[in-house]
Every structure is written in structure tokens, then in C-alpha cells.
C-alpha positions as CSV (number, residue, x, y, z in Angstrom):
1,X,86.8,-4.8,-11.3
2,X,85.0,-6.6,-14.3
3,X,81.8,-5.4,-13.1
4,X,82.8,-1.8,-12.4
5,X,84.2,-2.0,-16.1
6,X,80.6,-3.5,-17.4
7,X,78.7,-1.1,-15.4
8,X,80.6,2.0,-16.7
9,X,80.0,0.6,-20.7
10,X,76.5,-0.1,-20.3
11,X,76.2,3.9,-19.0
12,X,78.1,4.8,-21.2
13,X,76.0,2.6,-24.1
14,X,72.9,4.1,-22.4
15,X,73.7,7.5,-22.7
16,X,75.3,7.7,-26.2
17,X,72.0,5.7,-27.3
18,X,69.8,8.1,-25.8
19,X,71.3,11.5,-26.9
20,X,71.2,9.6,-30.9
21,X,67.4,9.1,-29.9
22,X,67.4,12.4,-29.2
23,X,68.5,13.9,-32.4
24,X,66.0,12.0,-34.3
25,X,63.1,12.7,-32.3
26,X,64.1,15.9,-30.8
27,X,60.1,16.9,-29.4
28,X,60.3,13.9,-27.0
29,X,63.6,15.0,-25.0
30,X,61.8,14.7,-21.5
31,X,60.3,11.5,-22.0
32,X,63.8,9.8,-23.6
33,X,65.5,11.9,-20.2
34,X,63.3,9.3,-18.1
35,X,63.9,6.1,-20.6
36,X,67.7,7.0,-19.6
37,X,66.8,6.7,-15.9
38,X,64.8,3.6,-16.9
39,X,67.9,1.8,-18.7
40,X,69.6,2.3,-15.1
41,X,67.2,0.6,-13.0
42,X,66.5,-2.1,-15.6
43,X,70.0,-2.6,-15.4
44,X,69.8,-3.2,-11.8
45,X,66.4,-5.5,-12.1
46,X,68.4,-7.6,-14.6
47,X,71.3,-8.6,-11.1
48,X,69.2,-9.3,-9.1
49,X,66.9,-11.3,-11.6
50,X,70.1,-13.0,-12.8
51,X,71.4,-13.8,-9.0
52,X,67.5,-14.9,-8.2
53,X,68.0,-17.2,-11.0
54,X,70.8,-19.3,-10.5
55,X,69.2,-22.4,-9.4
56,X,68.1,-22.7,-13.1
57,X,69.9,-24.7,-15.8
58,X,72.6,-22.5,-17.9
59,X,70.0,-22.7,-21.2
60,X,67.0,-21.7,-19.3
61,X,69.5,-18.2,-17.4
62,X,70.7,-17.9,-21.0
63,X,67.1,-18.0,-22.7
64,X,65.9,-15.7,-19.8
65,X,68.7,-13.4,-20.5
66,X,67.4,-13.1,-24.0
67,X,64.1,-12.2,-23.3
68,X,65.2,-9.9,-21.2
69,X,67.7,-7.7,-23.8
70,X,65.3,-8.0,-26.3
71,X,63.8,-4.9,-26.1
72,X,67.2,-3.2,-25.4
73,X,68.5,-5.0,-28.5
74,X,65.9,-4.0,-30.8
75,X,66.2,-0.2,-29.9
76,X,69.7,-0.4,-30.7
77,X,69.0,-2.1,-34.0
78,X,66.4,0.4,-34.8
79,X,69.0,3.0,-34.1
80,X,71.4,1.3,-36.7
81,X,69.6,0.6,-39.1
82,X,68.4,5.2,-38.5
83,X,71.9,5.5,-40.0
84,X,70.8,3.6,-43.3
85,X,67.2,4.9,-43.4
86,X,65.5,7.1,-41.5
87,X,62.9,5.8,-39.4
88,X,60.1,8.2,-40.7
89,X,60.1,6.0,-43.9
90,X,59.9,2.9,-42.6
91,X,57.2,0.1,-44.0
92,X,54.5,1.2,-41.5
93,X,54.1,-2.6,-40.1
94,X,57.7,-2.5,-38.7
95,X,57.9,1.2,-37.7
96,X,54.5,0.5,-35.9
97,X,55.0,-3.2,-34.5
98,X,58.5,-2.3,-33.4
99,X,57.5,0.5,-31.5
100,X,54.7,-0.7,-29.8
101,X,56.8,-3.9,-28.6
102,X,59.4,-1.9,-27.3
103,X,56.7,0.2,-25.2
104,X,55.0,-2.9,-24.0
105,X,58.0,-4.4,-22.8
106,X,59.3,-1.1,-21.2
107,X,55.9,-0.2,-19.3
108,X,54.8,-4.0,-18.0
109,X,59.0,-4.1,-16.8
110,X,58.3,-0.8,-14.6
111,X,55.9,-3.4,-12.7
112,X,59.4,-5.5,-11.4
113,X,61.1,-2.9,-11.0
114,X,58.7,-1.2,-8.3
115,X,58.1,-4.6,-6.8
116,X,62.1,-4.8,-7.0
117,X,62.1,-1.0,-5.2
118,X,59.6,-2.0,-1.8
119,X,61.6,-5.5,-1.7
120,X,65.3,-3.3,-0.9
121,X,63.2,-0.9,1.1
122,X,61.5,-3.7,3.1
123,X,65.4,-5.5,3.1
124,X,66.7,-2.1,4.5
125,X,64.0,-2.3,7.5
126,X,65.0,-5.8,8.0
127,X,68.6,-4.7,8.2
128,X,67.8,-1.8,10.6
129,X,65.6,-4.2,12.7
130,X,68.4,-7.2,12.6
131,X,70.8,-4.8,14.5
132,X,68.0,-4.6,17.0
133,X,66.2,-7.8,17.6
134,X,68.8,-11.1,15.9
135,X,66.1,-13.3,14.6
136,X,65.6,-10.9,11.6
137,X,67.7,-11.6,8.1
138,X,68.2,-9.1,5.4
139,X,67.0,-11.3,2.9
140,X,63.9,-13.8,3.4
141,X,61.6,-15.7,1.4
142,X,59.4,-12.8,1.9
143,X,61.3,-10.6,-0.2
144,X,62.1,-13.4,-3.0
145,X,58.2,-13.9,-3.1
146,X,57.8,-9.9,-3.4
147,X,60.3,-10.0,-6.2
148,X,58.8,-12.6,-8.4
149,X,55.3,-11.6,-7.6
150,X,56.7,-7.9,-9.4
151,X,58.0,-10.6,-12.2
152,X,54.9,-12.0,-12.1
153,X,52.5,-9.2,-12.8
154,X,54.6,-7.5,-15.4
155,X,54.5,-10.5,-17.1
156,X,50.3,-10.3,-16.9
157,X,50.5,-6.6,-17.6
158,X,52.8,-7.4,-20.8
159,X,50.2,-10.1,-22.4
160,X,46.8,-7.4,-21.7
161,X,49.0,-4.9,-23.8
162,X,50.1,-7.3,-26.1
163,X,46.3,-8.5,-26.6
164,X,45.2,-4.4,-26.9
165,X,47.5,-4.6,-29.7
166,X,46.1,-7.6,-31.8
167,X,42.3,-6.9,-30.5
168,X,42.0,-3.4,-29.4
169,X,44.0,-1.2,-31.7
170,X,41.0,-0.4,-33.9
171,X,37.9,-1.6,-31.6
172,X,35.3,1.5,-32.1
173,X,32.4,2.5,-29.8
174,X,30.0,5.2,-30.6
175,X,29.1,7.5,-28.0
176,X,26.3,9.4,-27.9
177,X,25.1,12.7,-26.0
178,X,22.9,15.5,-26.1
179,X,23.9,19.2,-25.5
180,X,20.7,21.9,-24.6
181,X,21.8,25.2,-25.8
182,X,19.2,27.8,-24.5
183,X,20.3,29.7,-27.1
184,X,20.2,27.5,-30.1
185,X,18.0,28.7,-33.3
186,X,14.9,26.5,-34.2
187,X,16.8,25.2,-37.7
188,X,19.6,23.9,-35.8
189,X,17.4,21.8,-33.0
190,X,17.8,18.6,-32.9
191,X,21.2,18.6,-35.2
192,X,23.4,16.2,-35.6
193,X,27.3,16.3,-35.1
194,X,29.3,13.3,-35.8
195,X,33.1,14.3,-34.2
196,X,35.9,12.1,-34.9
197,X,39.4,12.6,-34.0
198,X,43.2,11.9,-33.7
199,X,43.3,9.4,-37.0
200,X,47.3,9.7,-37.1
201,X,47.3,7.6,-40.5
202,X,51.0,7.2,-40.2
203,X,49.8,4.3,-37.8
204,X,47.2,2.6,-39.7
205,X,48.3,-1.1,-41.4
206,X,45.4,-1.9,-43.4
207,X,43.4,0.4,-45.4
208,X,40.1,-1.7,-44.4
209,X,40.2,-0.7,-40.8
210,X,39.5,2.9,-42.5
211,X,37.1,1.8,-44.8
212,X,35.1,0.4,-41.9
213,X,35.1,3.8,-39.8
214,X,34.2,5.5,-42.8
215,X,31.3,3.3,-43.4
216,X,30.2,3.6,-39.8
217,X,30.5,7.3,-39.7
218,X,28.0,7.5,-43.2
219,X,25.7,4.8,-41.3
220,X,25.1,7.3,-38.7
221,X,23.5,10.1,-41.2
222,X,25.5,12.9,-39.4
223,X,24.4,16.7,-40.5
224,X,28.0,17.7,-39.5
225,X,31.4,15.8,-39.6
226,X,33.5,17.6,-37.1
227,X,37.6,16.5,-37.2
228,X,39.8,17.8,-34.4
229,X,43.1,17.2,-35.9
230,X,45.9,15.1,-35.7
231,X,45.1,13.9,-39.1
232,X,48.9,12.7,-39.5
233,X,52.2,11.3,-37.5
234,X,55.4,13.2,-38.8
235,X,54.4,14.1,-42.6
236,X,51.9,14.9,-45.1
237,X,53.2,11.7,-46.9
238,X,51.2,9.4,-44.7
239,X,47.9,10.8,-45.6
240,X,48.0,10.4,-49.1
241,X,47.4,7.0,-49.6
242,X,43.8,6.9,-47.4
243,X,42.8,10.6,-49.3
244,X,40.4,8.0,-51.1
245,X,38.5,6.7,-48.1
246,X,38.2,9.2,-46.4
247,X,36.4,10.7,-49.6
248,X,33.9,8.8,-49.0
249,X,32.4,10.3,-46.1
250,X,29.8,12.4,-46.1
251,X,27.8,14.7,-44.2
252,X,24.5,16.9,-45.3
253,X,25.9,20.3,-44.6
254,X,29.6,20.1,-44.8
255,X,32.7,18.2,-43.0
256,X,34.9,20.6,-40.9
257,X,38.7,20.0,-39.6
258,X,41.5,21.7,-37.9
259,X,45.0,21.0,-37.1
260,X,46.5,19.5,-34.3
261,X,49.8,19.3,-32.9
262,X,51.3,16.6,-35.0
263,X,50.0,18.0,-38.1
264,X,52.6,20.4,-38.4
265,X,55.5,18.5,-38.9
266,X,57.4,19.3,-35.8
267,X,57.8,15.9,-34.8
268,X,60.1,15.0,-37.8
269,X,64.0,16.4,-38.5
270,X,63.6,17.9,-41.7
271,X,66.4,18.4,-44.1
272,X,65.7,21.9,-44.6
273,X,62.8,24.9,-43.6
274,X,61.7,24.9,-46.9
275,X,61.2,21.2,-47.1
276,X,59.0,21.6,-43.6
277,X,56.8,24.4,-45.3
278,X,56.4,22.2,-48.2
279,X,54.9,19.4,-46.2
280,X,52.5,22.0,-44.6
281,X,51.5,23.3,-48.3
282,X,50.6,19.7,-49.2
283,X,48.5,19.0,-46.1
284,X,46.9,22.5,-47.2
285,X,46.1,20.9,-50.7
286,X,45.3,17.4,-49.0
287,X,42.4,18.8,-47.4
288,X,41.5,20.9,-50.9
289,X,41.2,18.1,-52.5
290,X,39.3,15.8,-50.1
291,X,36.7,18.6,-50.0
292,X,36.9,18.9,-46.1
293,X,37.0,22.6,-44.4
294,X,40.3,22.8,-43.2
295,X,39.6,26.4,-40.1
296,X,42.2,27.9,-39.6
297,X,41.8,30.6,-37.0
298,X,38.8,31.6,-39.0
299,X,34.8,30.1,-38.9
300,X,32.2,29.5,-41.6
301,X,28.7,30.4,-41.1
302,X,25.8,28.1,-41.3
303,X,22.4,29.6,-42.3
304,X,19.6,27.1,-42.0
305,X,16.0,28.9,-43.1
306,X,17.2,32.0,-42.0
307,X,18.6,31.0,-38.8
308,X,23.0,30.9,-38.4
309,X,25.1,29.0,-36.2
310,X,28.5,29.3,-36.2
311,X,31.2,27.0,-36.7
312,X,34.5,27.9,-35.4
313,X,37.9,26.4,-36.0
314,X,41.3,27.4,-34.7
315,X,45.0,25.9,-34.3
316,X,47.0,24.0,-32.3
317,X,47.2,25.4,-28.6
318,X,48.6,23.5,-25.9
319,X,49.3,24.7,-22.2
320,X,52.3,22.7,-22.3
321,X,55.3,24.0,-23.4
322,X,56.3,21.6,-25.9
323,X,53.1,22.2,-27.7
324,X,52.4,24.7,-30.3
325,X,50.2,27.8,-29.2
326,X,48.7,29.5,-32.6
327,X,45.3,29.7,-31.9
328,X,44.2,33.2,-32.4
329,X,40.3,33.7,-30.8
330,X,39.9,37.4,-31.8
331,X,40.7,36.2,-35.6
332,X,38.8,32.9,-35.5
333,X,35.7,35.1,-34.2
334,X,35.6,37.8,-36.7
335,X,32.3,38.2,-38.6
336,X,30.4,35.5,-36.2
337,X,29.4,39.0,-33.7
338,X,25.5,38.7,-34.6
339,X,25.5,34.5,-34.2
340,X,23.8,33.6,-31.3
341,X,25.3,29.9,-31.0
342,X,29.4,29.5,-31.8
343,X,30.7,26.0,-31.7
344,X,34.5,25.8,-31.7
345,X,36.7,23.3,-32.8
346,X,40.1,23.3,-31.0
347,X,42.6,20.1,-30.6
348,X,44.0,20.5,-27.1
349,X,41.4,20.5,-24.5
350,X,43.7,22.6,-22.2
351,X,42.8,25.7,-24.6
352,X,39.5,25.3,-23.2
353,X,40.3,24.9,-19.5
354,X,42.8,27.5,-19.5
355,X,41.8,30.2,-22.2
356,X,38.0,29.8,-23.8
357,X,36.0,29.1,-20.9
358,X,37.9,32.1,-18.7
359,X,37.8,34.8,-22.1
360,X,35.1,33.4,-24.6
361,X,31.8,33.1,-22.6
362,X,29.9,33.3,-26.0
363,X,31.6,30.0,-27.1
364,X,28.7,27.4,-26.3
365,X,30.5,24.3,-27.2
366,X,34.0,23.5,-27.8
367,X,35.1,20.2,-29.7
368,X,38.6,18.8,-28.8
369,X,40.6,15.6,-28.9
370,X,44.1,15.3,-29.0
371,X,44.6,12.9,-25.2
372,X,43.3,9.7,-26.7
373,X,41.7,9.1,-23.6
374,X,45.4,7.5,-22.9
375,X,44.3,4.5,-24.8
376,X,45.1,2.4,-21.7
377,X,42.3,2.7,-18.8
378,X,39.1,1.6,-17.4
379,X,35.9,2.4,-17.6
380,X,32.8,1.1,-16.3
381,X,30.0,2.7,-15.2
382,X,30.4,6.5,-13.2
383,X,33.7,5.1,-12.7
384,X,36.7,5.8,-14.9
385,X,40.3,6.2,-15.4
386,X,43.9,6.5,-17.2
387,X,46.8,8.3,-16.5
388,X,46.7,10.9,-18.9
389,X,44.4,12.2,-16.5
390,X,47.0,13.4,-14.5
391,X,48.5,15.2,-17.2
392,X,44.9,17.0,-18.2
393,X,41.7,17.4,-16.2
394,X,39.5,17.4,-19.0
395,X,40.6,14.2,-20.7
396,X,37.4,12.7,-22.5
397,X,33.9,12.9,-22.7
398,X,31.5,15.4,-21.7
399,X,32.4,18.5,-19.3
400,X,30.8,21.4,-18.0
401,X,31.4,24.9,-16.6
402,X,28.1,27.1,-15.3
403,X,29.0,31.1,-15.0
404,X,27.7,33.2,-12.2
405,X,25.0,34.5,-14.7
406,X,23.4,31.0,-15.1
407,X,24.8,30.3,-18.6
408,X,27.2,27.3,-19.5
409,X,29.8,26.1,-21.8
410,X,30.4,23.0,-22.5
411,X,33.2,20.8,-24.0
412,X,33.5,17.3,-25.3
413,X,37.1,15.4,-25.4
414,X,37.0,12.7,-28.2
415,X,39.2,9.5,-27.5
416,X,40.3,9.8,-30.9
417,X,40.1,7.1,-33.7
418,X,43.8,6.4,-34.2
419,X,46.6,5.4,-31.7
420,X,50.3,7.0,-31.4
421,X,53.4,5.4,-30.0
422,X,51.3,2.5,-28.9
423,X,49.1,0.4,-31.7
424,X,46.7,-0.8,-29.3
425,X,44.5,0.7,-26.9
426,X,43.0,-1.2,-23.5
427,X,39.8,-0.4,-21.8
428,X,40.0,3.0,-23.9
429,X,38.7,2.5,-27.1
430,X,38.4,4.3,-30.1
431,X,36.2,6.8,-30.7
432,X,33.0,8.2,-33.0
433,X,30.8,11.0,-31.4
434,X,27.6,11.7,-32.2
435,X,26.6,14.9,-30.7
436,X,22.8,16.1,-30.7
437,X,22.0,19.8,-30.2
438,X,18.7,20.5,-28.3
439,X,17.0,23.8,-28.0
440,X,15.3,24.4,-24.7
441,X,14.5,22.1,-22.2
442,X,14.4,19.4,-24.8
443,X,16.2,16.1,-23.9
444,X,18.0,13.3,-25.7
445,X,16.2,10.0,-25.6
């Protein structure tokens, strides 16, 4: 009866924490819908790692038990202290630390808990098999060795996420490609486009990190800074304190940036609308006074000796529901008719996939970002991947799509320069592009 009684508070505790969760961050319903489900099973991983135990002395069980509530503990202390100050406005160390941890501890605990899955449904075969041949037990030191090894390597998975954190978070590589355009004017050959993307500044601790991807971005000499968005976390009010470094860069004919999906606010409960329009009005005058070309649904033209290329920029459209869809092509387009070669810069890569490359065959290269490669992968080599590319095909790097009439388009997917929900990135590391535009049969050496 005790444990009935526990069982039904811990739900209970579970579920009231959850829906609180979900009033403050009211965008990431689905993913708190499966922490919910994850609260169960840890639950259940926490038995049988408690029973699996007992052979230990009480201090060591009760240290364990500790270290195992942790997490748990420090959501629900986040959530209290929510009541006193809301957690948008929290010094960005602890809003970013805390988060992280808790993600960390979460993710390398699914490891157990699948281990802890195959070791019931390999019990249940036992059981089915006892009935017919004796010798077999339910429960063998084959099972208890499948259960720690799950222990095991969460525990490994935990420390390579804890190191991405303390190494990784900020750990840049500059990648480098060329693009042939057969259509490209002779001013514009051998151009070159620096993209970064995804800074979300509401993440960044130390203002030198920036400094130094500012630097790097002006060591590369680019002819055009391309930004595809996400240039905040919830509010304007992150950005203001890093409008002086990123002042610094520079590029010969003009930085460009759009928005992406965090940019608008959407991700933060805001007292009123107005107060929500305000914070868009201020990212508005943010990029004013930085100097940068904020597009919105709208291009500039670029005229080089007489030749033009233009540069396109739209908002945020995302083919999943949740994200925003205001990109508007037959806008963005207006006046660029007689330009042979359109560049487009557009945060989601999924606009590409599922709207430019079907409708827009005189787009010749679209910039995105907005996947952060996942920030947890591998690659090496021809050989690469992360799990957010189950979520979208065109995930990062270079991609390609030839027409029946010969004629391609091409898109590149930044890994972005920032991190979100997890300060640390592993095998997926931050981002600068430097993209070269080649007329003809020219090629990048």
C-alpha cells in the first residue's frame, strides 16, 4: 500500500510539474509531453536500480539516490524559484548551466533505461522459455550485467556531453566551398560570402567568445556577411549587450540578416501584445543601429561595374507546425525580374526543400541555418550524422537539386555559431562559411 501511495504522488508530482512547465514555455508542449513519459520510466529505472543495489552500504544507496534525483530536484527548484523570477531573466550562467545539466543528465539516462527495456523483454523470454524447458530463471546474471552495462554507458555518454559543454560549446571550424553559377555576371566571379548563423546571444557567458568569432569572420576578408537568423533566445534584451562586437565586423559590400524563428519572441510569455510588438520594434532598431540589412520579405540589389546580383532575404518559414510561416517569395522578388543570379537568404531549410526549389527555379542559391547541425554527431570523412537528421533532410552543408532542363539550385545549411537548450556541442561544431561564387566551369582550389 505504501508504494501504491508513493507511486500515485510521484504521478501526480510529475504531471502538476509538467503542465507549470508548460505554461512558461508554452512552444515546447510536445517535447515536455515526452519528458512526462520520461519521468515515468525514470521512475521505474530508479526500482530496479535501488533493488540492484542493495548489496551496497546504506551511505553509498543513499549517495546514489542523490545523484540520481538530482536532476529531478533541480527542475523543481527551477520551477520555484519561476514563481519569484521568471526564468527569462535569469543571470545567463545559471539559466544556461542549469539547463544544459538537466539535459545531459536526461539524455545519457535514456541509455539505462533502454538497456533496462531489452533486459525485461529478454526476462519475459526467459519466463516464456522457463515454462517450457526448467533450467531457465527469469532473472540471471545475464540480465544484471545488461542492466549495469545500460548504467555503464549512460554514465560515459554523460561525461562526452559534460566535456562538449566545457570544450566544445564555442569550438569553431571554417568551412569552405565553392558554388559554379553558369549564370553568374563577370563582377561577381570569384566573390566572397562569409555566412554565419544561429548566434542565439541569450546563451553566450563571456563576451570574448564573440570577440573572437568576430575577429575570425574580419580575418577572412569576406565581400558579403550573410546572417540567417536566430540572432536571439526569447527577447530583444539579450542582444543588446554584444551590439558592440558585433559592430565590429565588417564586410566590403554590405552585411545582410534575416529573422529566424526565435527572433520573434514567441518563445517567451509576455505580459501583454503590446509588450511582444515592442520587443520586435527594438530588434528592428537593433539591427538599425548595428548597420546590418535586416530583409524582410524584400532584396537589395548589388551592382558591381554594371553587372547586379541579387540578394534576397525573407522570414521565418518552417514546415513544421509549430514554426512560423511568413515568408512571402512573390514580395521578397519584386524588382529583382531583370537579375540574372538571386541568392536567398531564408532560416529554415525545409522552405527550400518543400517551397523554393519546387516554385522558385530562378533562385540559384539559398542560405539557411536554423538545425545546428544537432550539435551532437559525427563526422568524419563522406561519413556523417546526428539526429536532427531525422527531423530534416537537408540538415547541414552543401546540397543540390538539378532540373529536367539541366539547371540547378543549390542550398547550404550552416551549423550555426551559437547553441540552444544545450551549451555544448559534440562532433558538431560551430560554424563560419565561406562561400566562393565561380562563373563557368571555374573551380575552387
Amino acid at each position: 500500500m505504501r508504494r501504491f501511495v508513493q507511486g500515485a504522488l510521484f504521478v501526480t508530482l510529475s504531471i502538476l510539474l509538467v503542465w507549470i512547465l508548460k505554461q512558461s514555455f508554452p512552444k515546447n508542449t510536445g517535447a515536455l509531453n515526452f519528458f512526462l513519459v520520461f519521468l515515468l520510466l525514470d521512475a521505474f529505472l530508479w526500482v530496479i536500480t535501488w533493488r540492484e543495489t542493495k548489496s551496497l552500504k546504506p551511505a553509498w544507496r543513499y549517495i546514489l539516490g542523490a545523484l540520481f534525483w538530482l536532476p529531478l530536484g533541480l527542475v523543481i527548484a527551477g520551477v520555484v524559484y519561476g514563481f519569484f523570477s521568471t526564468f527569462y531573466y535569469w543571470p545567463r550562467f545559471v539559466k544556461t548551466s542549469l539547463t544544459s545539466f538537466v539535459f545531459i543528465a536526461y539524455l545519457s539516462r535514456t541509455i539505462p533505461i533502454i538497456f533496462l527495456i531489452a533486459t525485461f523483454l529478454y526476462q519475459g523470454m526467459l519466463i516464456v522459455l522457463s515454462r517450457f524447458f526448467p533450467h531457465f530463471q527469469s532473472w540471471n546474471r545475464k540480465s544484471r550485467k545488461l542492466f549495469l552495462a545500460g548504467w555503464l554507458t549512460g554514465t560515459c555518454v554523460f561525461l562526452v556531453l559534460l566535456a562538449g559543454m566545457v570544450f566544445g560549446e564555442h569550438h569553431i571550424k571554417i568551412r569552405t566551398t565553392g558554388i559554379t553559377l553558369e549564370k553568374l555576371p563577370p563582377a561577381f566571379d570569384g566573390l566572397r560570402i562569409v555566412q554565419i548563423s544561429d548566434i542565439h546571444l541569450g546563451s553566450w557567458t563571456r563576451t570574448s567568445r564573440l570577440e573572437e568569432l568576430a575577429d575570425i569572420i574580419n580575418g577572412l576578408h569576406p565581400d558579403l556577411l550573410f546572417f540567417t537568423g536566430d540572432l536571439c533566445d526569447y527577447s530583444t534584451d539579450e542582444a543588446w549587450p554584444f551590439q558592440e562586437i558585433l559592430g565590429t565586423i565588417e564586410a566590403n559590400y554590405g552585411i545582410f540578416a534575416i529573422l529566424g524563428n526565435h527572433d520573434y519572441g514567441a518563445y517567451m510569455q509576455w505580459p501583454s501584445l503590446e509588450a511582444k510588438k515592442q520587443n520586435m520594434l527594438d530588434l528592428y532598431r537593433f539591427y538599425e543601429e548595428l548597420g546590418w540589412n535586416l530583409l524582410r520579405n524584400e532584396n537589395e540589389i548589388l551592382v558591381l561595374n554594371g553587372d547586379s546580383l541579387a540578394i534576397i532575404g525573407v522570414e521565418n518559414w518552417g514546415s513544421l507546425s509549430r514554426f512560423q510561416r511568413l515568408a512571402n517569395m512573390p514580395k521578397a522578388l519584386k524588382g529583382t525580374e531583370r537579375v540574372s543570379t538571386k541568392l536567398l537568404l531564408s532560416h529554415d531549410p525545409s522552405h527550400w526543400d518543400s517551397i523554393v526549389s519546387r516554385s522558385y527555379p530562378e533562385i540559384d542559391v539559398t542560405f539557411s541555418g536554423h538545425t545546428h547541425g544537432g550539435q551532437i554527431g559525427i563526422e568524419t570523412g563522406q561519413w556523417r550524422w546526428s539526429f536532427v537528421q531525422y527531423l530534416y533532410p537537408e540538415w547541414a552543408g552543401l546540397y543540390k537539386k538539378t532540373r529536367e532542363d539541366g539547371t540547378s539550385q543549390y542550398l547550404y545549411v550552416n551549423r550555426g555559431a551559437g547553441t540552444i537548450g544545450y551549451a555544448g556541442r559534440v562532433g558538431i561544431w560551430a560554424e563560419i562559411t565561406v562561400v566562393v561564387l565561380m562563373s563557368g566551369d571555374k573551380h575552387l582550389h
